[in-house]
C-alpha positions in Angstrom: -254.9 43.8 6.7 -258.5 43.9 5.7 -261.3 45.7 7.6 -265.4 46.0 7.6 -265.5 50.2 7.5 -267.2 52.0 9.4 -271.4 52.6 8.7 -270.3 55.8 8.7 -267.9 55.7 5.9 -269.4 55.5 1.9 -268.7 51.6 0.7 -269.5 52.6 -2.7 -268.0 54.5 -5.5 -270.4 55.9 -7.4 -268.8 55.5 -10.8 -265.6 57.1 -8.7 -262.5 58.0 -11.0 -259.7 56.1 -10.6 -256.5 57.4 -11.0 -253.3 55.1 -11.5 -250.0 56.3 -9.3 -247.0 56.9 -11.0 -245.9 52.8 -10.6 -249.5 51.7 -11.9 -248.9 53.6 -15.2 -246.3 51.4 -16.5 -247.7 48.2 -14.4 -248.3 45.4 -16.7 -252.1 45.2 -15.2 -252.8 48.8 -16.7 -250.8 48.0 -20.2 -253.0 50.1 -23.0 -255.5 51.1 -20.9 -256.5 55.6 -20.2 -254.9 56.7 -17.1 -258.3 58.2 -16.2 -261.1 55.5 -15.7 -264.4 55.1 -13.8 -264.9 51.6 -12.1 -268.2 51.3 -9.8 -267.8 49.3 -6.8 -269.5 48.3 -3.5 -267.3 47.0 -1.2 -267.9 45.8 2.1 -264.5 45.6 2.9 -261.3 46.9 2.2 -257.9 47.5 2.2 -256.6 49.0 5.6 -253.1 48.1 5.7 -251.2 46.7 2.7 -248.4 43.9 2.6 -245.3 45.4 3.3 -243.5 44.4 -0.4 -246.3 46.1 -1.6 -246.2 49.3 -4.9 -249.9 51.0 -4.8 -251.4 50.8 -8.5 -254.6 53.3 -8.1 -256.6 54.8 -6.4 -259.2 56.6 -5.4 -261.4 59.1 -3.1 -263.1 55.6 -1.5 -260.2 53.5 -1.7 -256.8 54.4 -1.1 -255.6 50.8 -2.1 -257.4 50.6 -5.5 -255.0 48.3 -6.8 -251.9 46.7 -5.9 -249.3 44.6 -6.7 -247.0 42.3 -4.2 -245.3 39.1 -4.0 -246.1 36.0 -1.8 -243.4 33.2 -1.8 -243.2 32.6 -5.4 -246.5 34.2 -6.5 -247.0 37.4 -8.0 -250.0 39.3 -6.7 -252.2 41.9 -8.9 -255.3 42.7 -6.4 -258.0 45.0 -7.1 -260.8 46.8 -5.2 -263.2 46.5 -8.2 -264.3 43.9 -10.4 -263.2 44.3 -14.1 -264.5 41.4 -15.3 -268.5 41.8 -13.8 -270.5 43.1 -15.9 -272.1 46.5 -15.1 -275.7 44.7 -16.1 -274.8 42.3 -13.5 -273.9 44.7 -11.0 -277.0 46.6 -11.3 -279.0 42.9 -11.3 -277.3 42.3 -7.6 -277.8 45.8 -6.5 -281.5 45.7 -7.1 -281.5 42.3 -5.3 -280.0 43.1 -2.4 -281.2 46.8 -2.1 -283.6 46.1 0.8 -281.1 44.4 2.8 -278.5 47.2 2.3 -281.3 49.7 3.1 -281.6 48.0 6.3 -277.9 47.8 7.2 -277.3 51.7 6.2 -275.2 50.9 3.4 -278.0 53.1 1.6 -280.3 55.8 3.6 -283.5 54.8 1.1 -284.8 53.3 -2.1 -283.9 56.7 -3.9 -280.2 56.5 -3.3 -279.9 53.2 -4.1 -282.1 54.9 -7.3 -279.5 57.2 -7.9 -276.5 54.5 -7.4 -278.0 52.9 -10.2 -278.7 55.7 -12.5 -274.5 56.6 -12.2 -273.7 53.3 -12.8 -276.1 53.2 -16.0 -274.7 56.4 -17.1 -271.2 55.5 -17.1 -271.8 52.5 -18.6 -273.0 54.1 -21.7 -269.6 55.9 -21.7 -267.0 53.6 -21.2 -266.0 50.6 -23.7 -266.0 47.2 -23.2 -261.9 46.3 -23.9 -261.5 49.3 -21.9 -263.3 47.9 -18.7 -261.3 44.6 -19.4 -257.9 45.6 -20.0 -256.8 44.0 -16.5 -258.3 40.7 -17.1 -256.7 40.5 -20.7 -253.2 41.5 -19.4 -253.5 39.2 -16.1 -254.4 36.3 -18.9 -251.7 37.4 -21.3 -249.1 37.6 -18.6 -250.2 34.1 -17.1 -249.6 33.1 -20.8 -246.1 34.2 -21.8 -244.9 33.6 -17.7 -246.7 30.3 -17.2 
């Protein structure tokens, strides 16, 4: 099940850590990437109640579902609360644009925390490497490859 949280409750994670559970470290998702990793994300949902067939990846001090990974019929599910494969640049590009609105809506109490959002995502995105931001979208595309 999926739920709006409350205004009350932090949507982002401000360059949170992410820490994979003892199933997401040998999860073909996570193949050759640190156990320790920092993912920003801004969600305006999440994950409130998992499938029932479904082993918990990561997480984190937002997120208790970070990642998971389930079956449906004949599919196999990886899901993520973050977005590997955007860009931080991009992510700062669509925070920027849609700061007013989340100012309005209490996402953000003013200008200067959306400020300081920013600043921890440009940070961290000085420290972390490209392949190791990706590794999830390389092993989803290598497992679709040998599986397909």
């Amino acid at each position: 099940m999926i739920r709006r949280p409350p205004r009350s409750t932090p949507l982002y994670s401000s360059a949170a850590s992410d820490v994979y559970k003892r199933q997401g470290k040998n999860h073909k998702a996570y193949s050759s990437k640190k156990h320790k990793f920092t993912t920003p994300a801004f969600n305006f949902d999440e994950v409130e109640i998992p499938p029932k067939n479904s082993i918990l990846l990561a997480s984190d001090k937002i997120n208790k579902f970070m990642a998971l990974h389930f079956t449906v019929g004949k599919s196999e599910i990886w899901g993520f609360q973050y977005h590997p494969e955007v860009p931080y640049e991009y992510m700062l590009k669509l925070i920027k644009m849609r700061s007013s609105n989340m100012i309005d809506k209490q996402y953000f109490k003013n200008q200067d925390e959306v400020e300081q959002h920013i600043n921890l995502i440009k940070k961290e995105n000085k420290v972390l490497t490209y392949d190791n931001r990706i590794v999830e979208v390389k092993n989803w595309l290598n497992y679709l490859k040998e599986n397909g």
